[in-house]
C-alpha positions as CSV (number, residue, x, y, z in Angstrom):
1,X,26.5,12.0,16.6
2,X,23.8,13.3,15.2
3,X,23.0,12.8,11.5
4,X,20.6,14.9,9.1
5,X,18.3,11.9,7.8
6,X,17.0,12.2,4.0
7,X,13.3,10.3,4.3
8,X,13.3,7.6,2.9
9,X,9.4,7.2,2.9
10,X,6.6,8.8,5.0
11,X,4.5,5.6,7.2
12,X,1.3,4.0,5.9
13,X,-0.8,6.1,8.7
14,X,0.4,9.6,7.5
15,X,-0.2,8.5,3.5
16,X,-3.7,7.5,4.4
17,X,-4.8,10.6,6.5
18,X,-3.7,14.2,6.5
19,X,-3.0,14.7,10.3
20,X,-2.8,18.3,10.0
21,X,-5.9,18.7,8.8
22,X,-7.3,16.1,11.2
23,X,-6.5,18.6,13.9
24,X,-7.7,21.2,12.5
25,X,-11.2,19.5,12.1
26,X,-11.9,18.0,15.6
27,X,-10.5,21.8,17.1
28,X,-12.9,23.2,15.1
29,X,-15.6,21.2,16.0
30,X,-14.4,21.8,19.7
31,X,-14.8,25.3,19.7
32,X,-17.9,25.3,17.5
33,X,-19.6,23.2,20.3
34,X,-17.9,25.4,23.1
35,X,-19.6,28.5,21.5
36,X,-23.0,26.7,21.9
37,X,-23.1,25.8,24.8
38,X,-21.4,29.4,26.0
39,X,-24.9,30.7,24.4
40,X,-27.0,28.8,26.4
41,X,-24.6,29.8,29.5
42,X,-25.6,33.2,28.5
43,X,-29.4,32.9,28.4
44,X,-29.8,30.9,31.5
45,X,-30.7,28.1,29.8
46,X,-27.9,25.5,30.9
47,X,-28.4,22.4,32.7
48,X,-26.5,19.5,34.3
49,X,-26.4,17.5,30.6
50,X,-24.9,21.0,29.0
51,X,-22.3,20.8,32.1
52,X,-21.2,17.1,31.3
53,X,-21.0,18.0,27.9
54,X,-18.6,20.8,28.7
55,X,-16.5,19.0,31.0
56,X,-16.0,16.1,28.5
57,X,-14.9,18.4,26.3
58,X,-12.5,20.1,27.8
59,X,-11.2,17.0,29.1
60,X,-11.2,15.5,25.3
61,X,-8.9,18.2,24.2
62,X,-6.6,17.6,26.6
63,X,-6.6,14.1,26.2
64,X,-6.1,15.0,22.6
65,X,-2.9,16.6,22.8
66,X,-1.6,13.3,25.3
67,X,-2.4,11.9,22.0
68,X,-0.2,13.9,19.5
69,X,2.6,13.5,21.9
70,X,2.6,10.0,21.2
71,X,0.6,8.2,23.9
72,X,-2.1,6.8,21.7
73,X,-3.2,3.7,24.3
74,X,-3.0,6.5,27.6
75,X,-4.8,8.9,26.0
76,X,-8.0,6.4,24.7
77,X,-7.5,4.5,28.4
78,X,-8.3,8.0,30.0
79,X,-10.4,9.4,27.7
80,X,-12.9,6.2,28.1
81,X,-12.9,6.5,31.6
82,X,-13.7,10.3,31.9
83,X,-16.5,9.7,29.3
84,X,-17.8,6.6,32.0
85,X,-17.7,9.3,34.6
86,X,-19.4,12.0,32.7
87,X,-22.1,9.4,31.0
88,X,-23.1,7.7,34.4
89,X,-23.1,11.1,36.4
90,X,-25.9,12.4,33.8
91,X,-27.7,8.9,33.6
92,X,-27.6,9.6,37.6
93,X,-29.0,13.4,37.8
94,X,-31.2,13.6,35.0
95,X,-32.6,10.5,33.2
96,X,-31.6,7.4,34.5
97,X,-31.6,4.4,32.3
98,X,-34.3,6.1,30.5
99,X,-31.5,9.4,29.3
100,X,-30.4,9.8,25.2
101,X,-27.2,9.0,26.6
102,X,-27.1,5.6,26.6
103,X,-26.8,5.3,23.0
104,X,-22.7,6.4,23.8
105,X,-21.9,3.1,25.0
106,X,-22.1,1.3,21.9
107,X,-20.6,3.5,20.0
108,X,-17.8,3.6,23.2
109,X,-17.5,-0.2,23.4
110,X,-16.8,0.1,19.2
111,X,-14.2,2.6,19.6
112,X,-12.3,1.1,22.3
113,X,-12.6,-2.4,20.5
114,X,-11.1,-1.2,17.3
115,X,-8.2,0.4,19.4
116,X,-7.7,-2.1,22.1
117,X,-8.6,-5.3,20.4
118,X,-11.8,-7.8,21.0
119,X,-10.4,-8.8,24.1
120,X,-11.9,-5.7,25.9
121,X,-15.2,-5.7,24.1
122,X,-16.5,-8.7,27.0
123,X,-14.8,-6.5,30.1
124,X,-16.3,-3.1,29.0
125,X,-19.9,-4.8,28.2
126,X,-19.8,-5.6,31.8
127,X,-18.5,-2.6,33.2
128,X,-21.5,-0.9,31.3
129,X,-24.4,-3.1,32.4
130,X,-22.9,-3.3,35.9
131,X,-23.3,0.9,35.6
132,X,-27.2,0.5,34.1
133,X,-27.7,-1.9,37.2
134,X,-26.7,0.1,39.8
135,X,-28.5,3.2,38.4
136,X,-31.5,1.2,37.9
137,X,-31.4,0.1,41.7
138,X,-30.6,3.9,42.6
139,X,-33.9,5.1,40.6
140,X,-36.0,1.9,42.6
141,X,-34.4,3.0,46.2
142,X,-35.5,6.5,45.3
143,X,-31.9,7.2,45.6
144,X,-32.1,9.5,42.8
145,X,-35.2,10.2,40.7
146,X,-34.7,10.9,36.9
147,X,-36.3,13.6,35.5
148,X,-37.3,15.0,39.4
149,X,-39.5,11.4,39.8
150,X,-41.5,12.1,36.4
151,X,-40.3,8.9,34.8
152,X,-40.6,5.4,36.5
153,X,-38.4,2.2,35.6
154,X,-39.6,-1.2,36.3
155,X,-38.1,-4.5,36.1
156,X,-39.2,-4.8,32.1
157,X,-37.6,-1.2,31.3
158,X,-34.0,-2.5,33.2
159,X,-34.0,-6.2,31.4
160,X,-34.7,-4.4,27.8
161,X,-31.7,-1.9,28.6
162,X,-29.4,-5.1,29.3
163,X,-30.4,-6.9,26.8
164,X,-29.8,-4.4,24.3
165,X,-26.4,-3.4,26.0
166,X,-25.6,-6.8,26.1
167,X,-26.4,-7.5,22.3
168,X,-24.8,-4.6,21.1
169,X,-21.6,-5.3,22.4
170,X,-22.2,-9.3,21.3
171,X,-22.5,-7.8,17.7
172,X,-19.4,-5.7,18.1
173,X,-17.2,-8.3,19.1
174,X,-18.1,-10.3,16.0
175,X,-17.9,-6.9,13.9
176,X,-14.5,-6.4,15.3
177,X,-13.6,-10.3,15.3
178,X,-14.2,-10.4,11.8
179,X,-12.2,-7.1,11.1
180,X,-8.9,-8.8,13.3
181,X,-8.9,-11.5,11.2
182,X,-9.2,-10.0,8.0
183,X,-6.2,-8.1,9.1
184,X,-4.4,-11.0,10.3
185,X,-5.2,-13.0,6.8
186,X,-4.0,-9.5,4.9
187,X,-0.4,-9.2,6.9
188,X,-0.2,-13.4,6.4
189,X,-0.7,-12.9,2.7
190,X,1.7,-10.0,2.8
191,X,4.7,-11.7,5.1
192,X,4.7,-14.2,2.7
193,X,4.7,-11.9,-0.7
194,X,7.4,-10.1,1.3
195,X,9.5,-13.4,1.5
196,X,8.9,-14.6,-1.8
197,X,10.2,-11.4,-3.3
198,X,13.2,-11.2,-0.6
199,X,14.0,-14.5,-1.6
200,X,14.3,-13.2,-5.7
201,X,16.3,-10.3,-4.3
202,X,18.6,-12.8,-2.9
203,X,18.3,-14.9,-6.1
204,X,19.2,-11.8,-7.9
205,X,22.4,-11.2,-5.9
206,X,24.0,-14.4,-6.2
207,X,23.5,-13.9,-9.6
208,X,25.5,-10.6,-10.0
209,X,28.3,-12.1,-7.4
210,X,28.3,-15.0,-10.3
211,X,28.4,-12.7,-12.9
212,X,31.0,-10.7,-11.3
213,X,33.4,-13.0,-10.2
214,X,36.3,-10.7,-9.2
215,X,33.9,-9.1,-6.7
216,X,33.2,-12.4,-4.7
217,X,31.1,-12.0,-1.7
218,X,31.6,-8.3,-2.2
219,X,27.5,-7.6,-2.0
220,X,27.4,-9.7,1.3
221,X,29.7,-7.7,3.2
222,X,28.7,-4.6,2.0
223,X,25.3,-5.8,2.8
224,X,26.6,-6.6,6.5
225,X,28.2,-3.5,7.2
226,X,25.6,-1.0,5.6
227,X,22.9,-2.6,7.9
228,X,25.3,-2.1,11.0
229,X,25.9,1.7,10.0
230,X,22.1,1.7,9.7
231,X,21.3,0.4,13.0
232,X,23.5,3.0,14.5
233,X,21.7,5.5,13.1
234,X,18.9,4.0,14.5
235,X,16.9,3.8,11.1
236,X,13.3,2.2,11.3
237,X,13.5,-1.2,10.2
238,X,10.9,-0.7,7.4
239,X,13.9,1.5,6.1
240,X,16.3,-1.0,7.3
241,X,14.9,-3.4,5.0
242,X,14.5,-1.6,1.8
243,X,18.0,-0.6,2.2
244,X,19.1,-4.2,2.6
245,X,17.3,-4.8,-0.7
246,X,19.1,-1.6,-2.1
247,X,22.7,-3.3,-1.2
248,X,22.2,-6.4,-2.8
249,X,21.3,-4.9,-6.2
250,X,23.7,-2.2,-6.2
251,X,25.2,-3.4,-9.5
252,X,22.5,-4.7,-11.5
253,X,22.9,-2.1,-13.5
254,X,26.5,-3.4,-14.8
255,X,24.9,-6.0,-16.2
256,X,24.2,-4.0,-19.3
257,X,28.0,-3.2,-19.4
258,X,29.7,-5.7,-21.9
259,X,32.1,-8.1,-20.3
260,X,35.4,-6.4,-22.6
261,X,35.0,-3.0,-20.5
262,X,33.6,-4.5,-17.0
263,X,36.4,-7.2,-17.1
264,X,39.1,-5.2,-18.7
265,X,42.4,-6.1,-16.4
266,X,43.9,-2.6,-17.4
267,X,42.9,1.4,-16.9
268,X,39.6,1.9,-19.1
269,X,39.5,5.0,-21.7
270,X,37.1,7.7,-21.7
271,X,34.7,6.0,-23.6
272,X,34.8,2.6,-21.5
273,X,34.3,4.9,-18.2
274,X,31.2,6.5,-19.5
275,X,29.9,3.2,-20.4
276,X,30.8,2.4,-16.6
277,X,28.9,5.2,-15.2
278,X,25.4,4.6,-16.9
279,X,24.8,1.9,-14.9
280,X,23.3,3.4,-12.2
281,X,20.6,4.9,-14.4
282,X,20.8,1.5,-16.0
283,X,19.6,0.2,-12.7
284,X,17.2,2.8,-12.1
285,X,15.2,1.8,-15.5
286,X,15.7,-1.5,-14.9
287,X,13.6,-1.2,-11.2
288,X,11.7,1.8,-11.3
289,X,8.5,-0.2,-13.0
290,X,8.9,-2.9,-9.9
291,X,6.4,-1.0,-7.0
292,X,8.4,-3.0,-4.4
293,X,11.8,-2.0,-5.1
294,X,10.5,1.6,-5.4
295,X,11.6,2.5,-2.0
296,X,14.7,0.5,-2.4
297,X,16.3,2.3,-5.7
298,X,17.9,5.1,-3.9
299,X,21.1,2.6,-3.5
300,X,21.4,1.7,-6.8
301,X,20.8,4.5,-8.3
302,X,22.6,7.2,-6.5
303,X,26.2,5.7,-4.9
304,X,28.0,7.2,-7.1
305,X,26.9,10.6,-6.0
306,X,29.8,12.4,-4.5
307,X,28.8,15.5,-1.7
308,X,30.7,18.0,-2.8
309,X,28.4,17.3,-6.5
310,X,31.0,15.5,-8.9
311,X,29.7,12.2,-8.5
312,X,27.1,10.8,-11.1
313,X,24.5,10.5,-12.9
314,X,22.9,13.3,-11.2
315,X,25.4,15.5,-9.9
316,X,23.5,15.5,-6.1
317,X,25.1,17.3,-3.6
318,X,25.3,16.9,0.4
319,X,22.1,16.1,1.8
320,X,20.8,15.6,-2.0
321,X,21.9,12.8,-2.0
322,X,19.6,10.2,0.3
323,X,21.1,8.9,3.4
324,X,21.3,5.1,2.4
325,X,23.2,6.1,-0.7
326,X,25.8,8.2,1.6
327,X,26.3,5.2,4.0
328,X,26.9,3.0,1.4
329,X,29.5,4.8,-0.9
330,X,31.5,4.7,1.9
331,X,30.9,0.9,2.7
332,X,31.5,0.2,-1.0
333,X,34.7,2.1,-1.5
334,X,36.2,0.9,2.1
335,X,35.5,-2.7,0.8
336,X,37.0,-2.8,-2.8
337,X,40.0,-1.0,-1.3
338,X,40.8,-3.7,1.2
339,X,39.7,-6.4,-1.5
340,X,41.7,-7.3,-4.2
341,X,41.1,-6.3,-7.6
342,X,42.4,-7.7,-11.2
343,X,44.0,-4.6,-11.7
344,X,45.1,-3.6,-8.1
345,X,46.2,-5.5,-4.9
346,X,44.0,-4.8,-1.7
347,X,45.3,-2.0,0.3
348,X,45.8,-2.1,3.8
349,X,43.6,-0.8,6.3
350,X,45.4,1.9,7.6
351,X,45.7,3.1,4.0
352,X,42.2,3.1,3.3
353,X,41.2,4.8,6.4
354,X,43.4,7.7,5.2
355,X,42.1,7.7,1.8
356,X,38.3,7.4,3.3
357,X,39.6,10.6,5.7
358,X,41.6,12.2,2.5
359,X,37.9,12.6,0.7
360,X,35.8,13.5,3.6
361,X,33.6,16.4,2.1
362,X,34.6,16.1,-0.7
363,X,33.1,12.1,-2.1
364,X,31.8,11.4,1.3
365,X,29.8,13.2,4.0
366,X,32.1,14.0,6.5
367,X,30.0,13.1,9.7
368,X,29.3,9.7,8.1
369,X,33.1,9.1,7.3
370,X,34.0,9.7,11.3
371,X,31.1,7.2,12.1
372,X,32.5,4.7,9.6
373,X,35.4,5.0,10.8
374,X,34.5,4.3,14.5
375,X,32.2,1.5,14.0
376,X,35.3,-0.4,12.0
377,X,37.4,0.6,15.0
């Protein structure tokens, strides 16, 4: 069953950088080169360097679109070994150890640390002096002859090139070492933010089942059952989490409602149901200054919201309203109808099934209701 998802939040990676505009750029700079090199095509001026370049750029736009299609690691595997290809064909049939070239594979061994991790900085160092060795013993045993035999390499030209190849890539694995594990101490400093303030959320939510006694274990199972629906839907778990956070402070906002109206044993007036129904803007003001539970207000603040538009304090309608809210209305009415209540006995299940059926499109979205409905089941 497929269900039209309100976003709950873009990713980290697409707040940081503007992908469409990322494209746009490294197209641009694609043809912009193409044209250049087309004009040397053109006036005869082309050699086997402007050839490389050409093929390696073809072959990076390709790669490019592997990319957008979601293979990130294929796409920078392949693309370093076409650029190995390319570089070591031109180091072989124009200027040997002694070509501008070289200075790619630093900048190569970088790259592919900071996507593949330190751990491939070592391997790809030697794969890279292995290539300068075996061209250098090419150019010696006049197998080739850079620059048609106008440059000679001797053994003092070959040991500078590996000692710089192999420096560089010593000072990129501590670059990058040093980058890992200011990463690692970031995401350990953030885990355990994360569980100090998951652990006030829970603090919080024993506090409202305290203060709300009739409702006893009411925000676990609602809680429970929410995050199954969830799960179905096959929500991220970033979402997953803020709408766990969501569940369990549903009804902080009744806390500003004095305990004559929220305890009242008998129907409420007019006036003690609008007091009722500011709570979830009293909810909202209450959490909208906390940047954590930004993400995680769309619960609190909008199950009340019915899809046909009668709901409050907004008056959303359908897909208005976010999907964690629309899971949860139905999770929250299914379980105070089967609970008991000071003013009402619980109603059965077969009962509430039809009521939950009854108000299909009209309180709940309809394709939610059936999935409810067959999760219970």
């Amino acid at each position: 069953m497929k269900i039209n998802q309100t976003p709950l939040g873009s990713s980290y990676f697409e707040e940081m950088i503007d992908l469409s505009n990322l494209v746009k750029s490294i197209f641009y700079v694609a043809i912009l080169s193409i044209v250049l090199i087309s004009l040397n095509v053109l006036q005869g001026d082309i050699n086997n360097s402007d050839l490389s370049a050409f093929i390696l750029l073809v072959i990076s736009v390709i790669l490019f679109r592997l990319y957008r299609k979601g293979y990130i690691k294929a796409a920078g595997i392949s693309l370093f070994i076409a650029i190995s290809i390319v570089v070591t064909y031109n180091l072989a049939v124009a200027g040997g150890i002694h070509d501008n070239v070289m200075v790619i594979f630093p900048v190569l061994i970088t790259f592919s640390g900071l996507l593949f991790g330190k751990r491939i900085i070592p391997i790809l160092t030697t794969i890279i002096v292995a290539e300068a060795s075996i061209i250098y013993w090419l150019t010696i045993t006049e197998v080739i002859t850079p620059y048609n035999g106008r440059i000679e390499t001797d053994i003092q030209d070959f040991l500078t090139v590996v000692i710089l190849l192999t420096a560089s890539g010593a000072l990129i694995w501590l670059t990058i070492n040093v980058i890992e594990n200011g990463f690692l101490q970031v995401i350990e400093s953030e885990n355990k933010l994360s569980d100090a303030y998951n652990q006030t959320i829970d603090g919080w939510g024993r506090a409202l089942e305290l203060f709300n006694q009739e409702t006893e274990g009411h925000s676990l199972r609602v809680t429970d059952l929410t995050l199954k629906i969830a799960r179905t839907l096959k929500i991220d778990q970033d979402q997953i989490e803020e709408i766990r956070r969501g569940t369990l402070l549903h009804d902080i906002g009744k806390m500003g409602i004095p305990d004559e109206i929220l305890k009242k044993p008998g129907a409420l007036t007019q006036e003690e149901r609008q007091v009722v129904e500011k709570h979830p803007e009293n909810a909202y003001n209450l959490l909208k200054d906390i940047p954590f539970l930004e993400k995680a207000l769309d619960i609190p603040y909008c199950h009340h919201e019915q899809w046909d538009g009668h709901g409050y304090p907004r008056n959303l309608k359908g897909e208005e309203i976010p999907l964690s809210a629309r899971i949860f209305a139905i999770v929250d009415n299914w379980d105070a109808l089967i609970s008991d209540r000071p003013y009402r006995k619980a109603w059965s299940r077969e009962k509430t099934i039809a009521y939950l059926r009854e108000e299909s499109g009209k309180k709940f979205d309809p394709k939610l209701v059936e999935l409810f409905i067959e999760t219970i089941n």
